[in-house]
Structures are given as C-alpha cells and as structure tokens.
N, C-alpha and C positions, 0 to 999 in steps of 0.2 A: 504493500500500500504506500502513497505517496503519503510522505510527512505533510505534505502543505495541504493535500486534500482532505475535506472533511469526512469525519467517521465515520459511517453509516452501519446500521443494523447487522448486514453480512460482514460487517469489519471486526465487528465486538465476536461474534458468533465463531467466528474462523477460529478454526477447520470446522466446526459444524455448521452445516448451511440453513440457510432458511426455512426451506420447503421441511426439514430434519423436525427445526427448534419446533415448529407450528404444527406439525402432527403429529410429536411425541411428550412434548413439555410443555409447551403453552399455555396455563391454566390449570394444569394438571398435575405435576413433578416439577422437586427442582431440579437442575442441572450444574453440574460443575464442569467447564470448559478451560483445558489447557492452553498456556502463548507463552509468546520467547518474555524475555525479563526487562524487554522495555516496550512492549509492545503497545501500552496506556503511559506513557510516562511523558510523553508530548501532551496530552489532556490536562495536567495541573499538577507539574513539578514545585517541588518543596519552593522555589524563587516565588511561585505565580501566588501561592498563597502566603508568603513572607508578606508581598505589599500589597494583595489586598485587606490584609491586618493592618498595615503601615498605610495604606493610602485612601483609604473609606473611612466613613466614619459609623462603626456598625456598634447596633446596639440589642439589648438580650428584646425579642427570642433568636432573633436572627443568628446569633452569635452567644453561643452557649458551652459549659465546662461542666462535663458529669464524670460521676468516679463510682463505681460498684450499684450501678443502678439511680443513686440519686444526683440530681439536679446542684449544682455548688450555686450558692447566691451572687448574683450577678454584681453585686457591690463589691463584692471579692479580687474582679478583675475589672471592671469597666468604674470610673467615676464621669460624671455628670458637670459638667461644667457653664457658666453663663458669662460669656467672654464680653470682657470693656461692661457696656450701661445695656447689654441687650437682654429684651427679656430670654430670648431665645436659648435653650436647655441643649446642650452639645454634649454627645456621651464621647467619651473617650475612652479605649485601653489602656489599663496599665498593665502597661510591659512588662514590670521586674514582678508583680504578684502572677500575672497570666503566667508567665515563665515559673513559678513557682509551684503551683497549681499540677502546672504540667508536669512538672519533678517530680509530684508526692504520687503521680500517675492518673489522675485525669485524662479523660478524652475531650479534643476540641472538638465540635461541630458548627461549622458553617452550610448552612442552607440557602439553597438557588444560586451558587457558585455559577449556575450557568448567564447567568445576568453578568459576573466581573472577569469572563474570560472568553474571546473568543471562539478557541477550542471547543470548548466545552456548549458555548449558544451553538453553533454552527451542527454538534451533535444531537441538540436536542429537538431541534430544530425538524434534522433530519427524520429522527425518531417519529415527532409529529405528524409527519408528513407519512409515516408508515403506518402508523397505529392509530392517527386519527384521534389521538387524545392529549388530554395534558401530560409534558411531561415536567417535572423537577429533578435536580441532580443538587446532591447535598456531598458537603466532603466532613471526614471522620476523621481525624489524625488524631495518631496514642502513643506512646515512648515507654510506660512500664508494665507492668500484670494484669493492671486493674482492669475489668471491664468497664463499658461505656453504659450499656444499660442490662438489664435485666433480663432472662429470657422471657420473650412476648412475639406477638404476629403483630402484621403490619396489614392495614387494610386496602392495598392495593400491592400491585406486583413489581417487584425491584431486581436491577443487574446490580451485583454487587461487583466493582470494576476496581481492581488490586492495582494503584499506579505504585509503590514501592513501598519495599518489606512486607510483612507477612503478616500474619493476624491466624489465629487456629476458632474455625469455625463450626459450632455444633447446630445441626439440621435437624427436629424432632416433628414426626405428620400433626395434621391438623384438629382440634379437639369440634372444632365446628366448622360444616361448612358453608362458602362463601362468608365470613361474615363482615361486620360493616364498622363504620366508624363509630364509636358510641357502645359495640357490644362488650359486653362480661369478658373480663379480661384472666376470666377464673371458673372454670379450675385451671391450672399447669399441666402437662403432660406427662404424666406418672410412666408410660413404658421406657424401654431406653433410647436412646437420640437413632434414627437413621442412615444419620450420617454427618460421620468427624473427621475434619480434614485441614489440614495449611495450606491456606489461601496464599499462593506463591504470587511476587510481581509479576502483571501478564495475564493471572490469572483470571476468569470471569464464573460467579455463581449466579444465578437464577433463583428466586424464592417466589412460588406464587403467593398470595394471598392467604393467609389464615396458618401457613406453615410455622411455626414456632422455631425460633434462632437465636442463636447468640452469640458475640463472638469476643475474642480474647488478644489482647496485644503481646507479644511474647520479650518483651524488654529489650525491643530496639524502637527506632523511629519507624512508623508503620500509617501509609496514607491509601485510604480508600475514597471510592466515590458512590454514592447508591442515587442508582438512576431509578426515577419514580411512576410509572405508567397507572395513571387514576383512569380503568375501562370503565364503561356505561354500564349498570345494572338494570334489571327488570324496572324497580321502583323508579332510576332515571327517566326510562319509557313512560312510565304511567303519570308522572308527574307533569311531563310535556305533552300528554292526552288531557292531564285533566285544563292544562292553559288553553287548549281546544275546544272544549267543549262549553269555556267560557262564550264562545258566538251562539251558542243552540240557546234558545229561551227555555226548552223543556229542565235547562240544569240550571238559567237562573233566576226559577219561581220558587218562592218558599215550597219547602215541603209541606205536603197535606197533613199535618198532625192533627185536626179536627176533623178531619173527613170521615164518611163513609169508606169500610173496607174496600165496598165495588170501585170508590173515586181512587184511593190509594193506589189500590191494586190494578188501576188503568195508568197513573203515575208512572208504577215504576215500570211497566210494561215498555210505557213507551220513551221511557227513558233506556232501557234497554235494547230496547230499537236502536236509538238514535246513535248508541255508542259503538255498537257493534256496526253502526255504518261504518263510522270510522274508523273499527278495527279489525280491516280489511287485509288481504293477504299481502296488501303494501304497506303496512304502518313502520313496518322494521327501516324498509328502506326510505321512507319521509321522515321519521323520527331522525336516521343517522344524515342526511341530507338538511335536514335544519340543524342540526348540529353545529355539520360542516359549517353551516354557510354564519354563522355566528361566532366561529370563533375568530380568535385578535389575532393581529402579527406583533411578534418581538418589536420593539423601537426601531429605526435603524436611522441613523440621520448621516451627514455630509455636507454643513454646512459651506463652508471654504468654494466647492466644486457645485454647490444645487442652483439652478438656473432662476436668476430673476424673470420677474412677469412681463418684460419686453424681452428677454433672449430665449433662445432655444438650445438644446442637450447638443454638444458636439457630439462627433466619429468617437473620439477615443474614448469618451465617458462609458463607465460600466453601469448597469442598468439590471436593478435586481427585483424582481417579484417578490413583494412581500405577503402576498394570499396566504396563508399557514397551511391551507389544507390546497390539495389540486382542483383544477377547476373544472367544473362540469358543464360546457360550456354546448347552447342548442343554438342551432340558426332557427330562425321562423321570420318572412318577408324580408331577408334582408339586414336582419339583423342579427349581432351575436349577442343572447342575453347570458347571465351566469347570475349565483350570487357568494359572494364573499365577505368577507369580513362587517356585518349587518348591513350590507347595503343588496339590493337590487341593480345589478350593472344591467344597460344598455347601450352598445357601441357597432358602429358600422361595420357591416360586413368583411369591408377591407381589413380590418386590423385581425383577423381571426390567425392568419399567419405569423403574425409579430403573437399574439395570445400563445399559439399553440408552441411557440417554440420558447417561450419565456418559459411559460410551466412546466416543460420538458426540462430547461437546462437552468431555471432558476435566476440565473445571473449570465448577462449577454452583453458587449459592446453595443454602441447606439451604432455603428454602419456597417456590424454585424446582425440587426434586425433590420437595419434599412436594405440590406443583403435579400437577404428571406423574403422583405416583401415585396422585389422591384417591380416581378410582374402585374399588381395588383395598384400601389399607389410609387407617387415619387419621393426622393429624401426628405425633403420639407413637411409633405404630408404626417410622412412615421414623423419627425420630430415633433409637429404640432401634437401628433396621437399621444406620443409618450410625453409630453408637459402634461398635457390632459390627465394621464393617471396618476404625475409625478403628485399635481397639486391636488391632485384626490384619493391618496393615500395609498394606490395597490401596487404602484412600485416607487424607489429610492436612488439616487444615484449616489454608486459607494467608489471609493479609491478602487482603483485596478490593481 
C-alpha cells in the first residue's frame, strides 16, 4: 500500500479480504488479523499525539486518565484557567501531573483523534463511505500493568488497530444479544475468556457488539486506536417510521379513550392499515436512502486557494466531493437530481459526467473534470458548475 494513500477497509483487513471479513465475522465473531510491525504506524505515531496534547486545547471528557477500571478526576491533570480580564474558562494540561499519572500507570484516552489528524479523517472517512454509518476512532495509550477499564461490551462494533507495542487482550462471548446503549451492564461472564492473545504492532482485532473484552498494557509504551462503527438497528427503523407517519391524520387524532369498543376497534384497524402501507417491501431501502441523504460531511476548508465570487476554480486547483455517502444520482427531463447532505440537489444534465466521476475518485483536478466533460459543455461552463457547488457546500477546493 502506498504510504501517502488513504487506508481503506481492505487495507486494515489485509490478508483477509472483504468479501472473507462480511460473510464470516461481521456481526457475528470477533477476528484477530495478523501485519508487518509498522503496518498502522503512519495512522498516529507517538509525535502526532505528543502535539495534539501540546497544540489543542482539550478538555475532560474529550480527554480522559483511567487506571484499573476507574475514571482519575480530571482536576488531577487538566486546570482551568481565565487569561488577562476575560470571562472566558480555558482548560489546560498539566504536563508534569499528566506525566505523573501516566507513571503510577494510567491509560490516556483521547476521543475523535480523527478530527486532529489527517490520516486518521481521510480513514474514517473512507470507512463511511463503506458502511454507511458513523464512524469515530479514539486513541488509548498505556506505559504500565494497569488496565484502562474494566471488562465490559461496547455497544456498537470496533477494529481495534495496534499502531505500536503491544497490549494482551482477553475476548469472553456475549451475555446478551445485540444489546444497546443504556442496557444492564451485569451480570459479567462467569465461563472462561474465548480468546487470549498479544495484540502485536500491525496487528488488527475485530469485536462485535455485546462481546465482552479487556485489555492489559504489559509495561512498555503501548498505543492503540479503536475505530467505532455505530450500525442502524430495528428500533432506528421504527423511529424514522414513526417521523412518517406524523403526515397520516389517522396517527395524529387523539386516541379514542371514551369510545365505543366498535369506534376503537375501527381506530386501530385503520391505523393498521395505514402503517402497513408504509411498510412495504421497500421501507429497508427508503429508510437507508434517507439516511444516506442526511448525513454531514467532515469540514474541509482552503481558505488561501477558494475562489472569490467574481473568479473562477483554475486547471490546477484540486476539487474534492464532500457528499459523505455516494451518490445516487436519477436523470428524469433533463435533469440530474440526487440528495445529499439534507439538501434536495437539482442540476443540469450536463454536469452528470463531472458528478459521476467526482464520486468515483472523490478528489479530481479542475481541467481534469473539464477533461471528462468536453464533449458535453466547454471549460468555462465546468468552472461556473463547480463555483456553483463550491458555494453550496458539496465540494471544497483542497491543496494538491
């Protein structure tokens, strides 16, 4: 794999492939997948989290210290300060207590590291774009014995991504399944663990949902990453049935509590009706298609290079689609409509080739789309098109 390209799903998986992970793990088992010993170590080397310690200004929960399961008070490492006459509350680390903290064996945790690193956005990114859902990546660094937390399950499904040193991890099955945020965190799992293993640099584990884990630092410096896939459940579906059914008047008349049985019983008849229209042998695929089309793209800005409202995008400028999910794009008279990031798109016919190849490759030169579309419009045309989405949000123009 190319250092400079971003990591994709088959990247973390390798040697095991996709088609593999998805009809034998998925949901189902966890997996432990072997790599060479630097294989994650371009993702968020010990320097990338030195300054984002040093150069953000983070504050608890975001940025958190546990030792044998419990929580250390965040007063301990972080103080609170209100610099010169302002009101304004500025947390700061203190360095020689965090550092101290970490000595007596504490685990650091940092959450949504994919927001302060490149690397790391550009994976999760990709992720998204495969599983169609949220995803977060949180980093874990430990130096002594102590474990970080507790054995427990996690309510959505994690790649635990080994970038350097090791960590000895215990795998035990699931006491309940699927379950959810909010449930019983008890009883523990009285048989014995599954499966115990040294998670080596390189290495990748898999834990779905509701699996019970724990894992152990072995007294060296030892950095993980756990990527976070939050899938859609039943109760997601039904929830976004019942925002549906708010248009039907049959669901929003009072209930008949003084009625006659005969009136009741016509009530729920025909409310019964009415839902079952709607859940029809496509709601799977309207449900995941509104989805789709609602969710956000990451930030991406470019100031210095983004085109004021009298110029247009040069040749050289790169030009990147920030849609998060791909786009499902229908002609009908002439027009290509889609929807993305809560909007309703409608754009002329012409531009479907500059569309289709953006969502293909993500990030394209501007007279590498004016390429693509010659035979349909002229260069001017694509540049005016792409100011057009530049200033309505569904693409960016980033550094080449």
């Amino acid at each position: 794999m190319d250092a400079q390209a971003p990591m994709r799903l088959e990247h973390l998986l390798s040697p095991l492939t996709v088609d593999e992970f998805l009809a034998n793990f998925w949901g189902k088992t966890f997996k432990h997948v072997t790599g060479g010993p630097d294989k994650f170590f371009h993702l968020f080397p010990w320097q990338r989290l030195n300054e984002a310690l040093e150069q953000h200004r983070l504050d608890f929960p975001r940025i958190r210290l546990t030792r044998d399961g419990e929580r250390l008070q965040p007063s301990s490492y972080i103080r609170h300060t209100k610099p010169g006459q302002k009101r304004i509350v500025v947390p700061r680390l203190r360095y020689d207590k965090l550092t101290q903290e970490l000595n007596k064996g504490a685990t650091l945790v940092l959450d949504a590291v994919d927001e302060l690193y490149e690397p790391l956005r550009a994976l999760a990114e990709s992720l998204e774009l495969f599983f169609h859902e949220r995803i977060q990546i949180n980093a874990y660094a430990g130096w002594r014995t102590s474990r970080g937390f507790d054995l427990h399950w996690d309510d959505h499904d994690v790649f635990i991504v080994q970038v350097t040193g090791r960590k000895r991890w215990v795998v035990h099955g699931i006491t309940q399944a699927y379950p959810l945020a909010g449930d019983p965190k008890e009883p523990k799992p009285m048989e014995p663990p599954l499966w115990e293993h040294i998670l080596e640099a390189g290495n990748l584990l898999y834990i779905p949902r509701g699996f019970w884990h724990v894992a152990y630092p072995l007294n060296e410096p030892t950095l993980h990453l756990t990527v976070g896939v939050h899938n859609r459940v039943g109760l997601d579906l039904l929830r976004w049935l019942v925002n549906r059914m708010r248009s039907h008047e049959t669901f929003r008349m009072d209930l008949p509590r003084f009625a006659t049985s005969d009136t009741i019983q016509a009530h729920l008849t025909q409310m019964l009706r009415e839902l079952l229209t709607e859940w029809d042998d496509d709601i799977l695929d309207r449900y995941f298609a509104d989805y789709d089309a609602t969710a956000t793209s990451r930030p991406r800005l470019s100031l210095a290079c983004a085109p004021f409202a009298d110029s247009l995008p040069s040749g050289n400028m790169l030009v990147r689609l920030l849609a998060p999910r791909r786009l499902e794009m229908k002609v009908d008279a002439g027009v290509v409509r889609f929807s993305s990031q809560r909007k309703d798109w409608a754009l002329a016919v012409e531009a479907l080739p500059i569309l289709r190849h953006l969502d293909k490759h993500r990030a394209c030169s501007v007279s590498e789309l004016c390429e693509v579309a010659k035979s349909e419009v002229d260069e001017r045309r694509v540049k005016i098109f792409l100011k057009e989405l530049l200033m309505n949000g569904l693409v960016a123009i980033v550094e080449p």
